[in-house]
C-alpha positions as CSV (number, residue, x, y, z in Angstrom):
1,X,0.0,0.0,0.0
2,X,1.5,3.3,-0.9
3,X,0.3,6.6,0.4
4,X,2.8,8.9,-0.5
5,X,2.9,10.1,2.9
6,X,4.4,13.3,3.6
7,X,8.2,13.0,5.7
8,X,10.6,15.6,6.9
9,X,13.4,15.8,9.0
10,X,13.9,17.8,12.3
11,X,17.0,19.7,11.3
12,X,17.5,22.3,8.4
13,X,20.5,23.0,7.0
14,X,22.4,26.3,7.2
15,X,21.3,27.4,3.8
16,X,17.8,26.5,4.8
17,X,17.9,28.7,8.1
18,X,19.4,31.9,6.1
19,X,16.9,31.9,3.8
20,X,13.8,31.5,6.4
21,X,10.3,32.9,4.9
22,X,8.1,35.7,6.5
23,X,4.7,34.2,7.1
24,X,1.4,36.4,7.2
25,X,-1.1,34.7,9.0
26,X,-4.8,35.8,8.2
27,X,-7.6,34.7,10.8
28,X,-6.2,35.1,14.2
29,X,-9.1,32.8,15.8
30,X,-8.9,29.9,17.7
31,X,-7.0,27.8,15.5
32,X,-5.3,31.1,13.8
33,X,-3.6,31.7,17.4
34,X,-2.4,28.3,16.9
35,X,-0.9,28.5,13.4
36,X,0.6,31.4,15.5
37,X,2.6,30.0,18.2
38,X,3.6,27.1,16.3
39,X,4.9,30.0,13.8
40,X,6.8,31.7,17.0
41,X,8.2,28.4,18.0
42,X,9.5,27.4,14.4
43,X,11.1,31.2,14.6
44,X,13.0,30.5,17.8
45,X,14.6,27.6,15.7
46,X,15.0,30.1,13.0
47,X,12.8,28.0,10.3
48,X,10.6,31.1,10.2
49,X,12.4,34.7,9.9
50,X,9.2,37.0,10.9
51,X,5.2,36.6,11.6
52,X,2.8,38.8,10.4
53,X,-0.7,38.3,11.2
54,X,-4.1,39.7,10.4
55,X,-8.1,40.0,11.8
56,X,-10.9,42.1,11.4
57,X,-11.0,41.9,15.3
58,X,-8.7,45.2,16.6
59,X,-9.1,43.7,19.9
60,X,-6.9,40.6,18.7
61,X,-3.9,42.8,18.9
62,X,-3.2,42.6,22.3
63,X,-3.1,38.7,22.1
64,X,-1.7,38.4,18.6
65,X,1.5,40.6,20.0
66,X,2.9,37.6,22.0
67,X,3.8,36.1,18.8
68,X,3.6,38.3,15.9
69,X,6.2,41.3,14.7
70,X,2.9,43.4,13.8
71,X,-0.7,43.5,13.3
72,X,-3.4,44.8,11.1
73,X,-7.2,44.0,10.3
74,X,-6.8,43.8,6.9
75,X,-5.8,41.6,4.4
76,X,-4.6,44.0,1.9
77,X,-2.5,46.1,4.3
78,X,-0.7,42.6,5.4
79,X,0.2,41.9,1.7
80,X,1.2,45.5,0.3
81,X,3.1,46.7,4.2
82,X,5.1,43.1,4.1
83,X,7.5,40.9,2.1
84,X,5.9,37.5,2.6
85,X,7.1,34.3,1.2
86,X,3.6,32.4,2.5
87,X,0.6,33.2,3.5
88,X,-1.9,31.3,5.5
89,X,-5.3,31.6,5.3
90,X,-7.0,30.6,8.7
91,X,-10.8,32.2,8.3
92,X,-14.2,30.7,7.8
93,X,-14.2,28.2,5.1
94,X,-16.6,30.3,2.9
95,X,-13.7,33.2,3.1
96,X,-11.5,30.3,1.6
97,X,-11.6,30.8,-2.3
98,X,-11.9,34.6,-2.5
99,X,-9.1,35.3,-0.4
100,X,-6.5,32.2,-1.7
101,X,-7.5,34.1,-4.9
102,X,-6.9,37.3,-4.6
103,X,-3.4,36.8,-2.5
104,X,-2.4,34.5,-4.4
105,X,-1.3,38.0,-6.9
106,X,0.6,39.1,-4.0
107,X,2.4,35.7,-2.5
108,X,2.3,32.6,-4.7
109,X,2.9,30.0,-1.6
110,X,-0.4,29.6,0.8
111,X,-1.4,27.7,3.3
112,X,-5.1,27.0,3.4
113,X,-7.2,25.7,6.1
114,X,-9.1,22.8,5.3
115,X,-11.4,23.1,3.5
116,X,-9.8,24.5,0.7
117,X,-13.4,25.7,-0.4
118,X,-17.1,25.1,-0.5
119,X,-17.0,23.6,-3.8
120,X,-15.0,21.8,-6.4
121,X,-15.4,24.3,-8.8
122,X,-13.9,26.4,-6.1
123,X,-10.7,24.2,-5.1
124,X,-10.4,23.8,-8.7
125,X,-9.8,27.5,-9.4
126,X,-7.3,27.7,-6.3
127,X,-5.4,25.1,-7.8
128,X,-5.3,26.3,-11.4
129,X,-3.7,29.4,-10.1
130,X,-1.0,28.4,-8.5
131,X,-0.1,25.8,-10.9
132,X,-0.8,28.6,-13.5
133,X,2.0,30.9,-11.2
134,X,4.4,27.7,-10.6
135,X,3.4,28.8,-6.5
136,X,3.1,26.5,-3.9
137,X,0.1,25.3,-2.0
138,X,-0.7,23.1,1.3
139,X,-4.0,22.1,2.4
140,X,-4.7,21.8,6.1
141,X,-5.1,17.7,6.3
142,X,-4.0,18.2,9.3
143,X,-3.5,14.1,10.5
144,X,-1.3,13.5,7.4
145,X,1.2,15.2,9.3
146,X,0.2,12.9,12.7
147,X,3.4,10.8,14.0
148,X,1.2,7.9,15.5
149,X,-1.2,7.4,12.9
150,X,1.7,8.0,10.1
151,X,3.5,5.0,12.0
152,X,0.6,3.2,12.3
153,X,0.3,2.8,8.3
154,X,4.2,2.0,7.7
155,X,2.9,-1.1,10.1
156,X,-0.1,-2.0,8.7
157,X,2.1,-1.7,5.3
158,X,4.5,-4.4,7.1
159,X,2.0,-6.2,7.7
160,X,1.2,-5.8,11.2
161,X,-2.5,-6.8,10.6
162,X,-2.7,-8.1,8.2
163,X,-5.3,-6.2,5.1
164,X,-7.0,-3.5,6.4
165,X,-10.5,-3.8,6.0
166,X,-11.7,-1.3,8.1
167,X,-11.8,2.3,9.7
168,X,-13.4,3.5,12.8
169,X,-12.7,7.4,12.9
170,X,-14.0,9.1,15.6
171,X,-14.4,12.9,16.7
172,X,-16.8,14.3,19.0
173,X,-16.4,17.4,21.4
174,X,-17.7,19.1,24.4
175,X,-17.4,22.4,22.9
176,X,-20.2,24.3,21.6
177,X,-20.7,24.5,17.7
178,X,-19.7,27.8,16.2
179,X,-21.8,30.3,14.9
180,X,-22.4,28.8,11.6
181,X,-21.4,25.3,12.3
182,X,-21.2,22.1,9.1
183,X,-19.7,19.2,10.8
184,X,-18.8,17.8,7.2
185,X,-16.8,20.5,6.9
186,X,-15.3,21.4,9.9
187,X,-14.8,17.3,10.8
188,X,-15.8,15.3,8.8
189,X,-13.2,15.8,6.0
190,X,-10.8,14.9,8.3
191,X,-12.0,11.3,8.2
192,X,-12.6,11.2,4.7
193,X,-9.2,12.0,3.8
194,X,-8.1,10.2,6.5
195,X,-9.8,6.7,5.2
196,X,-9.1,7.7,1.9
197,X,-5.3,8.2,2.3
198,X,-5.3,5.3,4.7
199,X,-6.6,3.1,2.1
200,X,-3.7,3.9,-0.6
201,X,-5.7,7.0,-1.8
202,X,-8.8,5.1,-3.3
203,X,-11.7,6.3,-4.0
204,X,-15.0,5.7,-2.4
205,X,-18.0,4.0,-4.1
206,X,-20.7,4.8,-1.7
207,X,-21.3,7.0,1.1
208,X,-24.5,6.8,3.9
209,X,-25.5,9.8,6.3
210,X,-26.9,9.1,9.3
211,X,-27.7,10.0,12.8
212,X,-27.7,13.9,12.0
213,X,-29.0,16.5,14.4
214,X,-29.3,20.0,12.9
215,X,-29.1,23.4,14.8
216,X,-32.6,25.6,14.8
217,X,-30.8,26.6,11.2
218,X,-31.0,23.5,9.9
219,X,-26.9,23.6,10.4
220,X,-25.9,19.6,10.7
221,X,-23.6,19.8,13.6
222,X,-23.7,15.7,14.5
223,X,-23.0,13.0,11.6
224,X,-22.2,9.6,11.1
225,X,-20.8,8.7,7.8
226,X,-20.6,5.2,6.6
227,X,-18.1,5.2,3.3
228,X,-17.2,1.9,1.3
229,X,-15.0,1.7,-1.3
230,X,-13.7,-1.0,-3.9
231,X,-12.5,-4.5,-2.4
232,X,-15.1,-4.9,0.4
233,X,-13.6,-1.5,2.3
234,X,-14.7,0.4,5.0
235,X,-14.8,3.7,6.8
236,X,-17.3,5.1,9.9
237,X,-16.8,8.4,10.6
238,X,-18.5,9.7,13.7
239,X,-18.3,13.4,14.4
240,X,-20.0,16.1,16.0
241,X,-20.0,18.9,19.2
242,X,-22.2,19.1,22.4
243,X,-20.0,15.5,23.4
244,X,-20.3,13.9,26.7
245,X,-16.7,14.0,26.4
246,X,-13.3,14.4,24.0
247,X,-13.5,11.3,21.7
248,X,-10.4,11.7,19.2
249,X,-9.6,7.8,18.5
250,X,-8.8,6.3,15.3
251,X,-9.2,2.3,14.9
252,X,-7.6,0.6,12.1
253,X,-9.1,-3.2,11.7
254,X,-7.4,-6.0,9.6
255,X,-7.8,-9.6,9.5
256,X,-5.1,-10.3,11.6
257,X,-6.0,-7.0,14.6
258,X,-6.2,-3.6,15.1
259,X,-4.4,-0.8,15.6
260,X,-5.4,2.2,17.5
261,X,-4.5,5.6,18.2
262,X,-5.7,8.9,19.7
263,X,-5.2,12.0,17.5
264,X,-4.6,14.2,20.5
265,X,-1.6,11.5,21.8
266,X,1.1,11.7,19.1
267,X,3.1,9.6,20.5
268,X,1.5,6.5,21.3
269,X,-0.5,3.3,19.3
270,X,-2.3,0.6,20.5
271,X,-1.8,-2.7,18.8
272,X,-4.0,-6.0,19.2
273,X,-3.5,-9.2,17.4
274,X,-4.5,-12.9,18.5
275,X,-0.9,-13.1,20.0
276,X,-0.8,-10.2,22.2
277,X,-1.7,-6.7,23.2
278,X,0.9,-4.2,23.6
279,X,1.4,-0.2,23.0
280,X,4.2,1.4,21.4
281,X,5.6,4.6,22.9
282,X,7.1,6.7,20.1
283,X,10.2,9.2,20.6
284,X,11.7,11.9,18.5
285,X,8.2,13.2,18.0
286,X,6.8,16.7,16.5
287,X,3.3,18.2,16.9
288,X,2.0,18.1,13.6
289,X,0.9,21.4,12.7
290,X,4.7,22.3,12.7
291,X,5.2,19.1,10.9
292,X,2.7,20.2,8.0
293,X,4.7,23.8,8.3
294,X,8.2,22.5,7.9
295,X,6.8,20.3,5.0
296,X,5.8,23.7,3.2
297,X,8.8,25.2,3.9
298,X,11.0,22.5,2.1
299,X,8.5,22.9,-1.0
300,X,9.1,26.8,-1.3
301,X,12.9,25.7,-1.2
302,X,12.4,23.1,-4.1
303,X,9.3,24.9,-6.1
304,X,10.0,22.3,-9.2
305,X,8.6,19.1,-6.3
306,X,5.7,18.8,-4.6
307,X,4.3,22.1,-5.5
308,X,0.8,21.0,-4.3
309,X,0.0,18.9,-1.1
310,X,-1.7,16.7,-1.0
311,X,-1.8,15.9,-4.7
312,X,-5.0,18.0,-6.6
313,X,-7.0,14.8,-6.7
314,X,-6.9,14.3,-3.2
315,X,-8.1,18.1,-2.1
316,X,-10.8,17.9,-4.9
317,X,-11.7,14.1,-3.7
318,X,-12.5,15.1,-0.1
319,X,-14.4,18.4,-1.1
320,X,-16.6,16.5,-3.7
321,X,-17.9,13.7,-0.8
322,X,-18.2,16.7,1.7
323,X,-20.9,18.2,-1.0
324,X,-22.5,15.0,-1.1
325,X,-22.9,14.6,2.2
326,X,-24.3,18.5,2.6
327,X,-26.9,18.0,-0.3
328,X,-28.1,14.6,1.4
329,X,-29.4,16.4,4.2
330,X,-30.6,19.5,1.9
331,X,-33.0,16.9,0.5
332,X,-33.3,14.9,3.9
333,X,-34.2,18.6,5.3
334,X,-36.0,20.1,2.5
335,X,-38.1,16.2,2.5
336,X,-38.8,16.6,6.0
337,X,-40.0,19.7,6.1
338,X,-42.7,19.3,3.2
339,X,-43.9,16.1,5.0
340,X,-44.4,18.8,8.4
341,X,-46.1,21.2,5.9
């Protein structure tokens, strides 16, 4: 089974340090401020040479100056004020297109939260233009970038147990949705490409919604996904907020066992097989947002490799079965309601 999976190693070389990028960050939220201190902490090491980050919020300031050289609330300041090298773009998904866009005329290396965009006419035309500019672009899949569960396919590769058959992905909350919350958007991709890449990078055949609870906007903020793909596969993804409690566990079932591993632990699996139980502790481990940021790095360095990851099918694969699954319960929804009416 080969994934292609992204690697890097934990050093640079002298070249590499002298010529560090300046990031721009745009979206200082709660997962912006992370981008943020993983930035200031790749900047110590002096993979990063400055931070620049941007909000609509003035009142981010005070919090952004921790980690960031400056500040301002709009994107167009950022770009004309500062030489960037990359630019991430950490806003509300339906921001995605419009602003990868338009940057993109200002800094041809981005960073884009997943999901790229709404639509795959939209991550389509994100992708055109940077290959059109010979840029670079990285997608948020965040858990391609995850120590545990990357070690857990180089076993199941091996071996370990045997064909995988199987994938129980799980993530559920306690925290309130956000304002405008999609859970196939804001979670559910993450299993999709997760099975997907998991399974060599097929593609699914069939995919089932179930067990959705929708806001008082008819917002789906609780799904289970059943997925099957070609040679009797599987995938469960069960996501949602309002949890009982943090559930971040991935289960990978073969005919021989099953590994597992949590997606907030990365450094640890879980293996069962009918001759034993045991858990592997793994060292020399890096958190994998700063993983997925050293990645891009290397590919501004070496702009004729990897100028897109992942690879333009994948980003377009995972955005097509997240529009599936929204226009299933548009017409679950939209059925519903006439039978009330």
């Amino acid at each position: 089974m080969s994934t292609n999976r992204a690697t890097l190693s934990n050093r640079l070389s002298t070249a590499d340090v002298i010529m560090s990028p300046a990031v721009g960050v745009v979206g200082c939220g709660r997962w912006g401020m992370t981008h943020l201190k993983t930035l200031y902490n790749l900047k110590q090491q002096g993979i990063i040479s400055a931070i620049h980050a941007c909000d609509l919020k003035p009142s981010k300031q005070a919090e952004v100056a921790k980690f960031a050289d400056s500040f301002c609330t709009d994107w167009q300041t950022l770009v004309n004020e500062q030489e960037l090298d990359i630019v991430a773009i950490v806003t509300p998904a339906d921001t995605h297109c419009d602003l990868a866009l338009q940057i993109l005329d200002y800094c041809k290396s981005i960073f884009i939260e997943k999901p790229i965009g709404l639509s795959q006419h939209e991550a389509s035309s994100i992708i055109a233009k940077v290959q059109e500019l010979g840029g670079q672009l990285l997608v948020g899949h965040i858990l391609r970038f995850h120590e545990a569960m990357i070690q857990a396919l180089d076993l199941i590769s091996e071996g370990e147990i045997g064909e995988l058959q199987r994938i129980e992905f799980n993530r559920i909350t306690p925290r309130q949705p956000p304002d405008y919350p999609n859970i196939f958007e804001a979670m559910a991709i993450h299993g999709i490409d997760t099975a997907c890449y998991s399974f060599g990078e097929l593609e699914p055949s069939r995919m089932a919604v179930g067990n959705v609870v929708l806001d008082d906007n008819n917002h789906p903020t609780n799904a289970k996904l059943s997925i099957e793909f070609p040679g009797m596969k599987e995938a469960c993804i069960n996501v949602g907020w309002n949890g009982k409690e943090e559930n971040r566990k991935i289960e990978y079932y073969g005919s021989k066992g099953s590994i597992t591993i949590e997606t907030n632990e990365v450094n640890k699996l879980t293996i069962k097989t009918k001759q034993a139980d045991r858990t592997i502790l793994l060292s020399n481990i890096m958190a994998p947002l700063a993983r997925e940021w050293k990645h891009l790095v290397k590919m501004t360095k070496s702009p004729s490799k990897h100028s897109i990851y992942p690879q333009p099918g994948s980003i377009i694969r995972s955005i097509k079965w997240v529009e599936l699954a929204n226009i299933e319960i548009q017409n679950t929804s939209m059925e519903f309601n006439e039978r009330i009416e």
